[in-house]
N, C-alpha and C positions, 0 to 999 in steps of 0.2 A: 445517453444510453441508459436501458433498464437498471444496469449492476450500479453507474451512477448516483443514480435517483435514490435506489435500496440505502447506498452509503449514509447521502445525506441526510436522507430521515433517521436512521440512526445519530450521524449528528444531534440533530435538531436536540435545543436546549429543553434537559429533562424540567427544569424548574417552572411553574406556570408565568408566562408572560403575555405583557400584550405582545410584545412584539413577535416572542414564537408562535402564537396563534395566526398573525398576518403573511406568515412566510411559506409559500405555495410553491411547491417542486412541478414545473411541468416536461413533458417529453415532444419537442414540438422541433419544427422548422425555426432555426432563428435569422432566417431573412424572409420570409413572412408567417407570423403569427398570428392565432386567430383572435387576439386582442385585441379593445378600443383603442382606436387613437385618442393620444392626451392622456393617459388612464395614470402613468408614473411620475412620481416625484422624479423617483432614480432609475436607470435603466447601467446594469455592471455587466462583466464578462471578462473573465480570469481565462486563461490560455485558452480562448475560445475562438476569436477571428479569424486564427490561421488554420484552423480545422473546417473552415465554412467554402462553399465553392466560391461564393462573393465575397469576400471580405466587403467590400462598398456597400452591397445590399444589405447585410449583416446590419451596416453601422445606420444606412436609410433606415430600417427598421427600427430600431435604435432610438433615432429621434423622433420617428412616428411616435411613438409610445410616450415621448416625456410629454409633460404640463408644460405648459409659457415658464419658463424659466427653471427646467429639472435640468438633471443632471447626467450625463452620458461619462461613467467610469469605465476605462478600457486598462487593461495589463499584459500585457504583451512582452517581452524579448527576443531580441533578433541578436544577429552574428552582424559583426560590423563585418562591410566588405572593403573598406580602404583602411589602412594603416592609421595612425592615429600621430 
């Protein structure tokens, strides 16, 4: 979302780096983006999959986007439904 995106950039580390210079906020579809395939080391996503209509597509897209041997980080919580 807009309010999102506003947040993050505020985030974004004031100090110069390279790394905050690489870090790109976008507002898009996250089960198809309009990004290369291969294009990611890392592809992450914090309480994000259970907000998506696919959750499966979400994660196809996902690996479309990593390089031969990146990294797909997911975080997720769920409610156990059996007793433990």
């Amino acid at each position: 979302s807009a309010p999102m995106l506003e947040h993050a950039e505020q985030k974004r580390p004031r100090r110069h780096s390279p790394h905050s210079a690489a870090i790109e906020f976008r507002r898009g579809d996250a089960t198809a983006t309009d990004l290369p395939t291969g294009i990611a080391d890392a592809v992450t996503v914090a309480f994000g999959i259970r907000n998506t209509d696919s959750p499966l597509a979400c994660l196809q897209e996902m690996r479309r986007l990593l390089k031969p041997g990146g990294q797909a980080i997911v975080l997720e919580f769920g409610q156990a439904t059996t007793p433990v």
